[in-house]
mmJSON file of the N, C-alpha and C atoms, coordinates in Angstrom:
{"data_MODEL":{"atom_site":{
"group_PDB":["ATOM","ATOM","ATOM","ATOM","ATOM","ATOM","ATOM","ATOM","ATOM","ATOM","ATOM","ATOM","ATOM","ATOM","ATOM","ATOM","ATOM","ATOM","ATOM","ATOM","ATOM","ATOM","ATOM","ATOM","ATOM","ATOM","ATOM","ATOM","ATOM","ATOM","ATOM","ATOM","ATOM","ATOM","ATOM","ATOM","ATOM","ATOM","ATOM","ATOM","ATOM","ATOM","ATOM","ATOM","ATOM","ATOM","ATOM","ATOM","ATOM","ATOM","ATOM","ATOM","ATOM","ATOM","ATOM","ATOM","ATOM","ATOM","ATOM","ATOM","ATOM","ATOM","ATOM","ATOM","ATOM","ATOM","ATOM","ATOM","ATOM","ATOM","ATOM","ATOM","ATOM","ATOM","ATOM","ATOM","ATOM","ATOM","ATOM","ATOM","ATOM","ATOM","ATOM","ATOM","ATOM","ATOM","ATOM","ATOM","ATOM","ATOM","ATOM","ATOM","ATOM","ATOM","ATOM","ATOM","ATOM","ATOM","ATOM","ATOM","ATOM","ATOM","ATOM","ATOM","ATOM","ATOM","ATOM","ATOM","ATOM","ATOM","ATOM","ATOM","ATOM","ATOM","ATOM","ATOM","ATOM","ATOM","ATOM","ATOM","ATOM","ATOM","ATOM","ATOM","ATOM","ATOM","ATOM","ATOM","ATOM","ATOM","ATOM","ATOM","ATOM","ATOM","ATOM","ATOM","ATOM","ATOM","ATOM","ATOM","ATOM","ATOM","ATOM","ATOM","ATOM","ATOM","ATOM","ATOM","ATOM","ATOM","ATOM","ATOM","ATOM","ATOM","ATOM","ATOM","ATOM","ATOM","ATOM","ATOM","ATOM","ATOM","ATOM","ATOM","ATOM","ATOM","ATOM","ATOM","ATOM","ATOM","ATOM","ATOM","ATOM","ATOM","ATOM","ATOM","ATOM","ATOM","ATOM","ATOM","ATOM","ATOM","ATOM","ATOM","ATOM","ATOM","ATOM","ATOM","ATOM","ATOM","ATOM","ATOM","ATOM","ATOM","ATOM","ATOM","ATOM","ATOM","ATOM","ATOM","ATOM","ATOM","ATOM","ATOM","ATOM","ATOM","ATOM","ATOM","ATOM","ATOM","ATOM","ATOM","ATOM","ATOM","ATOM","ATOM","ATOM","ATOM","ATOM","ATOM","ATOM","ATOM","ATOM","ATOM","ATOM"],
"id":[1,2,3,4,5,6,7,8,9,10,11,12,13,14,15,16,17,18,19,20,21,22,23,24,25,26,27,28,29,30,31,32,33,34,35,36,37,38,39,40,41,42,43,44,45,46,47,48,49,50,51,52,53,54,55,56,57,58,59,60,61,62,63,64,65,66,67,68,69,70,71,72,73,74,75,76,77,78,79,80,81,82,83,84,85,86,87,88,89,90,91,92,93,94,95,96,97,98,99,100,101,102,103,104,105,106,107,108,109,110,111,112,113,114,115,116,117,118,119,120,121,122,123,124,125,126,127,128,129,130,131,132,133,134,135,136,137,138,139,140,141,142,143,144,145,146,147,148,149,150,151,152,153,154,155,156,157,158,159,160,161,162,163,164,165,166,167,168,169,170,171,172,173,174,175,176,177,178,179,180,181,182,183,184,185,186,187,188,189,190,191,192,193,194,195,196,197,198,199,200,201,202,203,204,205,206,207,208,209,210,211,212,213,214,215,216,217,218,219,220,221,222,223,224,225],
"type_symbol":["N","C","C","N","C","C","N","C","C","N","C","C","N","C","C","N","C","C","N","C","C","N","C","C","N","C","C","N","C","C","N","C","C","N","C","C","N","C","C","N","C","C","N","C","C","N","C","C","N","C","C","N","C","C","N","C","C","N","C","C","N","C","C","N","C","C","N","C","C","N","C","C","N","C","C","N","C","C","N","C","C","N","C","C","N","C","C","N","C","C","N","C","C","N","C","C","N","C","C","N","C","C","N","C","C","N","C","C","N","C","C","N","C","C","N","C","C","N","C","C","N","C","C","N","C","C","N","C","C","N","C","C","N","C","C","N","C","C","N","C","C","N","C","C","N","C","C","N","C","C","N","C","C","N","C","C","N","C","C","N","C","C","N","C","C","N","C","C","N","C","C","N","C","C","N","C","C","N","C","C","N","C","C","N","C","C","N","C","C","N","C","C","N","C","C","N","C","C","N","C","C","N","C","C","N","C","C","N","C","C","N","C","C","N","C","C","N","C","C","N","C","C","N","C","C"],
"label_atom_id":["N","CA","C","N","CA","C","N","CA","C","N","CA","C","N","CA","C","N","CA","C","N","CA","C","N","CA","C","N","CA","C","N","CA","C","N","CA","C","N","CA","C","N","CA","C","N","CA","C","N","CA","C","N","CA","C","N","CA","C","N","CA","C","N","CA","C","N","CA","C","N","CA","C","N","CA","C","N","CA","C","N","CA","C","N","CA","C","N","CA","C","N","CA","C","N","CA","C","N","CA","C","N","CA","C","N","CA","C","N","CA","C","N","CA","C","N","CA","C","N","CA","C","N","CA","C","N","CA","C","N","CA","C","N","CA","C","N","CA","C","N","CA","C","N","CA","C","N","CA","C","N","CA","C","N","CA","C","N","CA","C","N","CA","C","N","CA","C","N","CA","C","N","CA","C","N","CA","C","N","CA","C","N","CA","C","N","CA","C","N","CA","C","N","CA","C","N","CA","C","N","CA","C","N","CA","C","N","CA","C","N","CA","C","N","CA","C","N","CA","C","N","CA","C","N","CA","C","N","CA","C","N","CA","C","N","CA","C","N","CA","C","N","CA","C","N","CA","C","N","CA","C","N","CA","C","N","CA","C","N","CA","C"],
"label_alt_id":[null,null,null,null,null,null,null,null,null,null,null,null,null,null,null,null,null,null,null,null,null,null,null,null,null,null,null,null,null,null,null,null,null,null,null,null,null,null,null,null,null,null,null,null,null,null,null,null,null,null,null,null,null,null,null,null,null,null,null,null,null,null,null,null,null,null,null,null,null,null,null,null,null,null,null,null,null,null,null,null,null,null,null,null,null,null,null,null,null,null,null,null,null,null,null,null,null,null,null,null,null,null,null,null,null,null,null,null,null,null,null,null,null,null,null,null,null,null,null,null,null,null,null,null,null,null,null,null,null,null,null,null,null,null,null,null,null,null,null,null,null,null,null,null,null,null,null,null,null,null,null,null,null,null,null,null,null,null,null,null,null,null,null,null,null,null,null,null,null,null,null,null,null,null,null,null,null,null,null,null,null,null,null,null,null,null,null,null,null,null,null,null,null,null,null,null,null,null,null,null,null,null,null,null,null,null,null,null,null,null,null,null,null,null,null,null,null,null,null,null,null,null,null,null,null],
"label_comp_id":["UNK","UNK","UNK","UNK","UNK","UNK","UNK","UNK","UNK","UNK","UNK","UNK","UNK","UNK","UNK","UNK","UNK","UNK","UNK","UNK","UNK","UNK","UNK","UNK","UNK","UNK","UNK","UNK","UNK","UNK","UNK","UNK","UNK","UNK","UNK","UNK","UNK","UNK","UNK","UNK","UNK","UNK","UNK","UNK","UNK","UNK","UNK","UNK","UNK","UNK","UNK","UNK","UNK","UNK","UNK","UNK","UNK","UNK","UNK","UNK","UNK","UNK","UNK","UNK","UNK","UNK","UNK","UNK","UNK","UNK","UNK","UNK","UNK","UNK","UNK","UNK","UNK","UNK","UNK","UNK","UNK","UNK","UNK","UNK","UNK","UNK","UNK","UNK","UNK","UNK","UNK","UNK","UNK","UNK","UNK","UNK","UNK","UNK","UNK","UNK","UNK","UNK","UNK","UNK","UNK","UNK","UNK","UNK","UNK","UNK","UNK","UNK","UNK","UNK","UNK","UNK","UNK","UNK","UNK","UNK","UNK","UNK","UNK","UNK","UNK","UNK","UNK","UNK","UNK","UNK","UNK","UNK","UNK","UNK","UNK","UNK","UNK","UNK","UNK","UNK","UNK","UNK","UNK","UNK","UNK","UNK","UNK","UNK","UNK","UNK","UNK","UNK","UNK","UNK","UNK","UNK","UNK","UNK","UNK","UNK","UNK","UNK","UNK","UNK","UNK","UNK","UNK","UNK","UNK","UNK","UNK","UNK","UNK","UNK","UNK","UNK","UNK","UNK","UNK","UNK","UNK","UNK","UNK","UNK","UNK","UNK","UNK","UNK","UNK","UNK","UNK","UNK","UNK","UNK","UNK","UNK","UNK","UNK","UNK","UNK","UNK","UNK","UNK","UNK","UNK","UNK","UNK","UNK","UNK","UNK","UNK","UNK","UNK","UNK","UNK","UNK","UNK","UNK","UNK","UNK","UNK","UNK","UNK","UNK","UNK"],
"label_asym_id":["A","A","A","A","A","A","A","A","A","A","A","A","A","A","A","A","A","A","A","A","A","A","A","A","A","A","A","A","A","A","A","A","A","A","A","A","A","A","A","A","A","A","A","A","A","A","A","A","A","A","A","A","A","A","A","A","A","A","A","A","A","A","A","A","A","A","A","A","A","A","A","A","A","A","A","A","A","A","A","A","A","A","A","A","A","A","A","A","A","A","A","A","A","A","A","A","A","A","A","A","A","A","A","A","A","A","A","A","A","A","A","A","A","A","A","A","A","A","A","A","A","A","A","A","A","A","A","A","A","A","A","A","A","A","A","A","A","A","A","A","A","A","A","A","A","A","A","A","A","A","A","A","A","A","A","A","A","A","A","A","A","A","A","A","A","A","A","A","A","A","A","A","A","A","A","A","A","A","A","A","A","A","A","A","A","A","A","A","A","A","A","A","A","A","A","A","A","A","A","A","A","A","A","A","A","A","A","A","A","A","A","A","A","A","A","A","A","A","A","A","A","A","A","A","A"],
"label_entity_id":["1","1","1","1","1","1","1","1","1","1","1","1","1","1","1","1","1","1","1","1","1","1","1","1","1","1","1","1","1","1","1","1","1","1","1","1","1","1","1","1","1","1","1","1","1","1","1","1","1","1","1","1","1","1","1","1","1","1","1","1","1","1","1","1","1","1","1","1","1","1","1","1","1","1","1","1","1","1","1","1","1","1","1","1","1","1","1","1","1","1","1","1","1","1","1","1","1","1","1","1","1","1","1","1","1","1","1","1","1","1","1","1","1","1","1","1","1","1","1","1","1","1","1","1","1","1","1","1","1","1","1","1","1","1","1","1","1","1","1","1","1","1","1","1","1","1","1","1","1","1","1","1","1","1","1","1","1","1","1","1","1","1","1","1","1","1","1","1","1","1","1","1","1","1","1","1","1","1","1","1","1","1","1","1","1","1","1","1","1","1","1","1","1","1","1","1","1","1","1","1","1","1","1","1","1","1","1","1","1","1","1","1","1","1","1","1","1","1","1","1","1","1","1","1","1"],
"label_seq_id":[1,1,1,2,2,2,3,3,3,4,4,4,5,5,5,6,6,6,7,7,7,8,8,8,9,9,9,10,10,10,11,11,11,12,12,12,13,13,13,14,14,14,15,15,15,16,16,16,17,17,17,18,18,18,19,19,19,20,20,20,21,21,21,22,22,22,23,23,23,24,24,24,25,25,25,26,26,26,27,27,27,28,28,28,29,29,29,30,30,30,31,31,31,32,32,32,33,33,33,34,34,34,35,35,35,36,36,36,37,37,37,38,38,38,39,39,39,40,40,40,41,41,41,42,42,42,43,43,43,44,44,44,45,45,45,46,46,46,47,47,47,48,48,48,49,49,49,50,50,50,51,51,51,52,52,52,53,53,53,54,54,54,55,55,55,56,56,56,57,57,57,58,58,58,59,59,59,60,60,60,61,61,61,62,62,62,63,63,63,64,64,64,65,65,65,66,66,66,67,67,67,68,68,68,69,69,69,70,70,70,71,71,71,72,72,72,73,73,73,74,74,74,75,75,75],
"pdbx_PDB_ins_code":[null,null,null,null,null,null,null,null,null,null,null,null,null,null,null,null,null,null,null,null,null,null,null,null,null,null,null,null,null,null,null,null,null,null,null,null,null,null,null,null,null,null,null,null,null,null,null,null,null,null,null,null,null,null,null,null,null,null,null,null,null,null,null,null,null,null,null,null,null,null,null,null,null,null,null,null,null,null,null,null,null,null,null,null,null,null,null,null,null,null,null,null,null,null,null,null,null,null,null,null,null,null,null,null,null,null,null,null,null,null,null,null,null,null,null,null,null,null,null,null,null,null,null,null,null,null,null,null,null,null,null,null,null,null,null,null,null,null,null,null,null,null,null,null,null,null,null,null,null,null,null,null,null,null,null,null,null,null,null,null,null,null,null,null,null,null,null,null,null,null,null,null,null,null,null,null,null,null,null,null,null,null,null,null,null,null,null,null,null,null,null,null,null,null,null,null,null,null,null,null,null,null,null,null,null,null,null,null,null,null,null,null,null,null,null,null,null,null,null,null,null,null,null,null,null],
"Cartn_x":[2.914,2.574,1.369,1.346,0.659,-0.501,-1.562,-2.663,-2.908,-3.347,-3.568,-3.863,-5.034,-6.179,-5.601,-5.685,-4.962,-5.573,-5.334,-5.841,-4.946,-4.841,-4.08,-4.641,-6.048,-6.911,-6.333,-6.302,-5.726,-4.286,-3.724,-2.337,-1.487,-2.33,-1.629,-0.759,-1.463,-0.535,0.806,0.806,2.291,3.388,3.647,4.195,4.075,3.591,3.493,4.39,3.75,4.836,6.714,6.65,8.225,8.641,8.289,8.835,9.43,8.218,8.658,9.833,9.916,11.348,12.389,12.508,13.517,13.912,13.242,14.11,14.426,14.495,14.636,16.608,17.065,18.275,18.935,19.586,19.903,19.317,20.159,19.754,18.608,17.721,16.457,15.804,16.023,15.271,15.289,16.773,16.687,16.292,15.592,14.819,13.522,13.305,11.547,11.408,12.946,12.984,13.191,13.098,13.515,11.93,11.191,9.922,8.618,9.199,8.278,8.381,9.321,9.611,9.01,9.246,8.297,6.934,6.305,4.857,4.292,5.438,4.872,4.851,5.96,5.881,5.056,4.49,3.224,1.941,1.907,0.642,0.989,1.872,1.59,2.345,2.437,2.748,1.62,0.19,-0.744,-0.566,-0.757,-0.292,-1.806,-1.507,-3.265,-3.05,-3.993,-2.625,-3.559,-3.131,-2.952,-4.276,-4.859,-5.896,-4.982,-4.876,-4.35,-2.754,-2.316,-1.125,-1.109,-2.518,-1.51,-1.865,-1.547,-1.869,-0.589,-0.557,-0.163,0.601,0.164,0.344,-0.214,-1.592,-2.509,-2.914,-2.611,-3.101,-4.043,-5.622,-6.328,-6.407,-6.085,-6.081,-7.039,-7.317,-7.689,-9.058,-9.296,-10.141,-11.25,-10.586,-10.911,-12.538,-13.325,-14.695,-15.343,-14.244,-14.533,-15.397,-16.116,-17.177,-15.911,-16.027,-14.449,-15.355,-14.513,-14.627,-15.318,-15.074,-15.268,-17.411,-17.47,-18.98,-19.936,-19.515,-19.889,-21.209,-21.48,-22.323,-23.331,-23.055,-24.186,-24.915,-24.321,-24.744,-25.801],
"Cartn_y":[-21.075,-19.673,-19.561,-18.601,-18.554,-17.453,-17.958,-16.804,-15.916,-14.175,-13.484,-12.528,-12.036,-10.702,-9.8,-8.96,-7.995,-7.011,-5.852,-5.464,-3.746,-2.943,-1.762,-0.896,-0.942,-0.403,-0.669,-2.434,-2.55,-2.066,-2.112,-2.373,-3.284,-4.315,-5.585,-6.245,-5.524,-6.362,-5.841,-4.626,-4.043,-4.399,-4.424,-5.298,-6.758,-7.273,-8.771,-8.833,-7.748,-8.243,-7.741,-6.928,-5.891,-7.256,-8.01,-8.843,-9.86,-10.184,-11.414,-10.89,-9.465,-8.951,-8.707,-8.947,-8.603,-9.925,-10.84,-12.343,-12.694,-11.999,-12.511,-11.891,-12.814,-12.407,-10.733,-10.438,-8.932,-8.794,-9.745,-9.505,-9.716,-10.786,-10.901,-9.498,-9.349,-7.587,-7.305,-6.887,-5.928,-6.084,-7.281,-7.265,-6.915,-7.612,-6.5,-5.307,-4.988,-3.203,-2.9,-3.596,-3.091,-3.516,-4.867,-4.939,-3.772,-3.102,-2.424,-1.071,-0.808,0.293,0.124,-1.391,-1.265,-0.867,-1.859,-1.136,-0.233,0.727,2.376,3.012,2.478,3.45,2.775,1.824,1.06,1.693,1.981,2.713,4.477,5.019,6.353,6.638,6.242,6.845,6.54,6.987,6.95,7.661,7.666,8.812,9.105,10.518,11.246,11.844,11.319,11.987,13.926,14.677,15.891,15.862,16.889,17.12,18.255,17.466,18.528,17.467,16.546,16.317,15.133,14.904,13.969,15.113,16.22,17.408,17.212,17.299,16.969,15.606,14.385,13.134,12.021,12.271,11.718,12.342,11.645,12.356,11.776,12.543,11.73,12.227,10.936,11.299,12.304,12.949,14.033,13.299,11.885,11.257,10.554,10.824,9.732,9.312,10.696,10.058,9.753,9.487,8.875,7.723,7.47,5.806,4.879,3.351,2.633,1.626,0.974,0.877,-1.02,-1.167,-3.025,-3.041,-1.362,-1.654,-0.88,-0.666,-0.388,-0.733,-2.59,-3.555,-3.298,-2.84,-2.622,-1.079,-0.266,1.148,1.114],
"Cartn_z":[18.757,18.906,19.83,20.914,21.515,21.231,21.39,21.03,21.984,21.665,22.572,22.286,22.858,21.907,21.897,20.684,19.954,20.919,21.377,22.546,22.83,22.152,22.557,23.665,23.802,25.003,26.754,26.554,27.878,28.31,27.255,27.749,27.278,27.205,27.539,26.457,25.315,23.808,23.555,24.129,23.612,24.686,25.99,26.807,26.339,25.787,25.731,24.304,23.494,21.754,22.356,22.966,23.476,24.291,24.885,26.078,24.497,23.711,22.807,21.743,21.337,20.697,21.381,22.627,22.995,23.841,23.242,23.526,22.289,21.115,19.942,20.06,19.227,19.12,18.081,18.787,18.093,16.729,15.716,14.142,13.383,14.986,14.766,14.783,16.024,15.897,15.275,14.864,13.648,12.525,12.177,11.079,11.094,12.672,13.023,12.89,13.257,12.997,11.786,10.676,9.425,8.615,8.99,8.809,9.349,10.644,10.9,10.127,9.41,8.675,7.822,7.142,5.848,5.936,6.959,7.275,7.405,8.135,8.086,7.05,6.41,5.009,4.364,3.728,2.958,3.43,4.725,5.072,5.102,5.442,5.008,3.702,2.897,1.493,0.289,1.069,-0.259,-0.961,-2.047,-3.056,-3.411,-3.375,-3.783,-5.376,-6.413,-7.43,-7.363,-7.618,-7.868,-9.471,-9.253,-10.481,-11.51,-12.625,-13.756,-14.204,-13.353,-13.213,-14.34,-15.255,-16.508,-17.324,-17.403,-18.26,-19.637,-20.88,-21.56,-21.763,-21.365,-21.372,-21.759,-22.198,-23.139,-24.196,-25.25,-26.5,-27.242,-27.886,-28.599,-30.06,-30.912,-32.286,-32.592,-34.057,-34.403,-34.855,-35.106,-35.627,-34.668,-33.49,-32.123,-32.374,-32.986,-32.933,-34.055,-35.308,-36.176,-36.649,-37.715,-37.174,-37.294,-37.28,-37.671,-38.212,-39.52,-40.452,-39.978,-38.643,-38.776,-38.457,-38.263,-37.785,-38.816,-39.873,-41.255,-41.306,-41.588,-41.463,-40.835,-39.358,-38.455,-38.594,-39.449,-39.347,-40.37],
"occupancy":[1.0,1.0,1.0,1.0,1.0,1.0,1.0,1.0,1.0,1.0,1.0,1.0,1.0,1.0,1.0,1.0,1.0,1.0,1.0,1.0,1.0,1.0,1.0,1.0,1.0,1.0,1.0,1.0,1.0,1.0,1.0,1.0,1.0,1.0,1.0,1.0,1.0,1.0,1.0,1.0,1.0,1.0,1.0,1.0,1.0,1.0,1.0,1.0,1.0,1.0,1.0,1.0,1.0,1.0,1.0,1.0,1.0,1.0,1.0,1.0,1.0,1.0,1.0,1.0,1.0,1.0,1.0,1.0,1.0,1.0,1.0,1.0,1.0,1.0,1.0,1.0,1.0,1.0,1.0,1.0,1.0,1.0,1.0,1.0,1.0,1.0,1.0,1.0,1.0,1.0,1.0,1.0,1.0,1.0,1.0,1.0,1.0,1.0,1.0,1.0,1.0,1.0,1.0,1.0,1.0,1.0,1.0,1.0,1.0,1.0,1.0,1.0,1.0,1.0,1.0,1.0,1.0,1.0,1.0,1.0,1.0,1.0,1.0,1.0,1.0,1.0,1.0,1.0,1.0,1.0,1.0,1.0,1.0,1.0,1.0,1.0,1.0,1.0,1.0,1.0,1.0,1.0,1.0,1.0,1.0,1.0,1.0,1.0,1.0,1.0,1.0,1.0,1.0,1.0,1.0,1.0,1.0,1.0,1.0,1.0,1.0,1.0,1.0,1.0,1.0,1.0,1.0,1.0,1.0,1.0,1.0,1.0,1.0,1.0,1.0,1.0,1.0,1.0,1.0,1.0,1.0,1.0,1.0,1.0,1.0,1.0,1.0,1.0,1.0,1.0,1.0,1.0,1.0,1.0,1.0,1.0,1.0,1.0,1.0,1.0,1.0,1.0,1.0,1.0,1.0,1.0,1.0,1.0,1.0,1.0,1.0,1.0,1.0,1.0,1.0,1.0,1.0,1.0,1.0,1.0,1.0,1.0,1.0,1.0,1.0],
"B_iso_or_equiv":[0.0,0.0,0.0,0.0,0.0,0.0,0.0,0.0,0.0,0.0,0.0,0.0,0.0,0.0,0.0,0.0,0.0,0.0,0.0,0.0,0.0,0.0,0.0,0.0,0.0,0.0,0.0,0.0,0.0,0.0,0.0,0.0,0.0,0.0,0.0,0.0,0.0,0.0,0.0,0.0,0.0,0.0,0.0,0.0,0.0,0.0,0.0,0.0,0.0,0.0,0.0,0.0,0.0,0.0,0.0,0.0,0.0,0.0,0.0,0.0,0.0,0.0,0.0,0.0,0.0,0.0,0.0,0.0,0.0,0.0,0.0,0.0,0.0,0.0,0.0,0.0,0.0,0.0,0.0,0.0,0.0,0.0,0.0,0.0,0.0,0.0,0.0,0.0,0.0,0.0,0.0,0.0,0.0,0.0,0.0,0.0,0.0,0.0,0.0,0.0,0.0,0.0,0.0,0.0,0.0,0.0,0.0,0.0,0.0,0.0,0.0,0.0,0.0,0.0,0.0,0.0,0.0,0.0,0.0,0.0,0.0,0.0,0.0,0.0,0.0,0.0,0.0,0.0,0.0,0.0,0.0,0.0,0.0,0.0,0.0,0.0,0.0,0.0,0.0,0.0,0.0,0.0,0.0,0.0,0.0,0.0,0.0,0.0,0.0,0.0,0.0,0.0,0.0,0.0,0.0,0.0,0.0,0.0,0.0,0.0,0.0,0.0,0.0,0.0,0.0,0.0,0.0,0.0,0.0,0.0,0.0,0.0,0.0,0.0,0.0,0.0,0.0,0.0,0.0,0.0,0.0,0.0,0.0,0.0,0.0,0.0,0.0,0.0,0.0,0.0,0.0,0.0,0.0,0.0,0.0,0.0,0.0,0.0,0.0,0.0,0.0,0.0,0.0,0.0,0.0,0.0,0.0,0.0,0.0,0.0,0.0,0.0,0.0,0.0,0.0,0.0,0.0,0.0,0.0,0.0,0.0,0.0,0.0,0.0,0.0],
"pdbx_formal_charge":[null,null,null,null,null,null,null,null,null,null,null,null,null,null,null,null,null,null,null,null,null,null,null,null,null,null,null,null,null,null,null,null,null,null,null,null,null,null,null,null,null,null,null,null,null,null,null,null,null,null,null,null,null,null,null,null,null,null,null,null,null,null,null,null,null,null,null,null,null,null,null,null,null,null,null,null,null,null,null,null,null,null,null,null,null,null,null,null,null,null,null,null,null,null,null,null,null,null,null,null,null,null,null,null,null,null,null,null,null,null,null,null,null,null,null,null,null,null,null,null,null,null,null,null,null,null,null,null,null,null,null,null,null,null,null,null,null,null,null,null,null,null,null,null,null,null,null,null,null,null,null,null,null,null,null,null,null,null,null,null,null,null,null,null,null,null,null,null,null,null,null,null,null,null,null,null,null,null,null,null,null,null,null,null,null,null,null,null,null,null,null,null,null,null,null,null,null,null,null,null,null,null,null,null,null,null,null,null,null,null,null,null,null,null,null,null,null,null,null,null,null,null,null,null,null],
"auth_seq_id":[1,1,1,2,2,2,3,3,3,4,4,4,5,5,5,6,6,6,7,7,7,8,8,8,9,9,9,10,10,10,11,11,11,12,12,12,13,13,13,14,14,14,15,15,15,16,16,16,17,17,17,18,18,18,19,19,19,20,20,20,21,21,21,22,22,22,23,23,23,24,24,24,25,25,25,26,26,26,27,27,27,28,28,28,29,29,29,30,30,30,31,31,31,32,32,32,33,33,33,34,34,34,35,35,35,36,36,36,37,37,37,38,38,38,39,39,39,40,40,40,41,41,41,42,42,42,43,43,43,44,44,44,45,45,45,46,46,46,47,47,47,48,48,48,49,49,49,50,50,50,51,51,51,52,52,52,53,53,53,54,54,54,55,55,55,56,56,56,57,57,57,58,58,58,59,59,59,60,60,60,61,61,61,62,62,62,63,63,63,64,64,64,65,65,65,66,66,66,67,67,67,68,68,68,69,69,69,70,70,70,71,71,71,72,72,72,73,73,73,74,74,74,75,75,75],
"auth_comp_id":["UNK","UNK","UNK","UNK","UNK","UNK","UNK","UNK","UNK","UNK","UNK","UNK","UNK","UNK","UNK","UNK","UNK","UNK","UNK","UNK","UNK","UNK","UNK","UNK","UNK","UNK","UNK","UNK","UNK","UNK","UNK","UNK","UNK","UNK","UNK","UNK","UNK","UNK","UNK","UNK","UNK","UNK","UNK","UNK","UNK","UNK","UNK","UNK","UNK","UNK","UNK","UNK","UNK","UNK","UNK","UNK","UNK","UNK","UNK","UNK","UNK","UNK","UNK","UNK","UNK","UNK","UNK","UNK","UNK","UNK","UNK","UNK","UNK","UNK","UNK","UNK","UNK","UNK","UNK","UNK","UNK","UNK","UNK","UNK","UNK","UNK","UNK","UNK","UNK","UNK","UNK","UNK","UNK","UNK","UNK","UNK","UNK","UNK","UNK","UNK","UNK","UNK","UNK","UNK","UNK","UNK","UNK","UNK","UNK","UNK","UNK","UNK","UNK","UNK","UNK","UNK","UNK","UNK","UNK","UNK","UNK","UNK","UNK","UNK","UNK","UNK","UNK","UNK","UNK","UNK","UNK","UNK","UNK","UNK","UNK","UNK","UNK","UNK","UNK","UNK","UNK","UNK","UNK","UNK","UNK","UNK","UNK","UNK","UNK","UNK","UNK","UNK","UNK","UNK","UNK","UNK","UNK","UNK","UNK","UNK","UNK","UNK","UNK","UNK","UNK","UNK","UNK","UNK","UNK","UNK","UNK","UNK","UNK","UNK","UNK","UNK","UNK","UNK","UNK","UNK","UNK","UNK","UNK","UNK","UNK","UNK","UNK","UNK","UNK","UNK","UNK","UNK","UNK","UNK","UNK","UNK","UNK","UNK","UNK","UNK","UNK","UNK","UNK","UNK","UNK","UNK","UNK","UNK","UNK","UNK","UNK","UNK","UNK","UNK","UNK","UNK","UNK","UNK","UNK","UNK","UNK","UNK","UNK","UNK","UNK"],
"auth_asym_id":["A","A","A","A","A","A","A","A","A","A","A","A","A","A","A","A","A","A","A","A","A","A","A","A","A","A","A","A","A","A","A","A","A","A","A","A","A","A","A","A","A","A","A","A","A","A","A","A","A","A","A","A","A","A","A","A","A","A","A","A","A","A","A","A","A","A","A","A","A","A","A","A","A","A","A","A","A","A","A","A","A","A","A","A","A","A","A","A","A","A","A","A","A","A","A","A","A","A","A","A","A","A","A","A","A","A","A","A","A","A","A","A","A","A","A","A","A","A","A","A","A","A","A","A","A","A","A","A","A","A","A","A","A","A","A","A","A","A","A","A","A","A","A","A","A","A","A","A","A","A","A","A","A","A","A","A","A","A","A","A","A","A","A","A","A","A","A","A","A","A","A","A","A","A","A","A","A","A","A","A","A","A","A","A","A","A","A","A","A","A","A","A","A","A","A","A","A","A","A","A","A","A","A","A","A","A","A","A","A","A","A","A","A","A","A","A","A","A","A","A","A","A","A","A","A"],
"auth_atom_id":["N","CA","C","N","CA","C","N","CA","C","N","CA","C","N","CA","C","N","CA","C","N","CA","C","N","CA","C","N","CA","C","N","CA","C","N","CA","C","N","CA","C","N","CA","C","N","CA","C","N","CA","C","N","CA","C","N","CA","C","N","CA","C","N","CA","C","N","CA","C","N","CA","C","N","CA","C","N","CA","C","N","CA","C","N","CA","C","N","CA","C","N","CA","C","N","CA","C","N","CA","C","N","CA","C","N","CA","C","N","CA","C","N","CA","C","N","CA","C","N","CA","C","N","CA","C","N","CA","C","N","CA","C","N","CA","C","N","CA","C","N","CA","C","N","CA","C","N","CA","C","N","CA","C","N","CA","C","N","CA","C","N","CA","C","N","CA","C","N","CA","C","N","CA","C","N","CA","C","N","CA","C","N","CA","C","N","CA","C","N","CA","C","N","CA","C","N","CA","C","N","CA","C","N","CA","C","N","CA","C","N","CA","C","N","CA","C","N","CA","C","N","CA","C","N","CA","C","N","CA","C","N","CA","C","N","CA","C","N","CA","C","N","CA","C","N","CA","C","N","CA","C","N","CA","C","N","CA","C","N","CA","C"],
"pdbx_PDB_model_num":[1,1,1,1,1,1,1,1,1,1,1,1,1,1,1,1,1,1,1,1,1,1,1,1,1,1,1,1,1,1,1,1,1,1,1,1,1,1,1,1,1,1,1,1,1,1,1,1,1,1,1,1,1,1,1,1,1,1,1,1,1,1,1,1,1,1,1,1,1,1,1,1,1,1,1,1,1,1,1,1,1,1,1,1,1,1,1,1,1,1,1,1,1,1,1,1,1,1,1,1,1,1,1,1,1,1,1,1,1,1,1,1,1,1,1,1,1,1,1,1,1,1,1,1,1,1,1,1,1,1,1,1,1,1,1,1,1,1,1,1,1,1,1,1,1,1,1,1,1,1,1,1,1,1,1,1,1,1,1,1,1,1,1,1,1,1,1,1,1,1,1,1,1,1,1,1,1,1,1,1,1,1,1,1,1,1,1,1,1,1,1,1,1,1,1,1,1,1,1,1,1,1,1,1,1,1,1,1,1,1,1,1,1,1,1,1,1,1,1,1,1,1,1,1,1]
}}}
């Protein structure tokens, strides 16, 4: 593998990766093309969650701030 600075400013990296996929054989591509899909979607599908949205989905017992019974000793 040949090394070569990652570089979108010049120019130069995206002609250089397009020259190296398109000596790759068809089904090769098309797995670059099916890898580069994954990537896009891994990076734009952050999920932001929504405020209010675990709204009836946690429930705390009626006792929650009860003392409990193993720290008796220490009280």
């Amino acid at each position: 593998m040949s090394s070569v600075a990652i570089s979108n400013n010049t120019g130069f990296f995206l002609p250089f990766l397009y020259g190296k996929i398109e000596s790759l054989p068809v089904e090769m591509q098309k797995e670059v093309s099916l890898f580069t899909d994954f990537l896009l979607s891994k990076s734009s599908h952050s999920v932001v969650p929504r405020f209010g949205s675990l709204k009836g989905k946690i429930h705390l017992s009626a006792d929650f701030d009860a003392p409990l019974s193993d720290f008796n000793e220490y009280m």
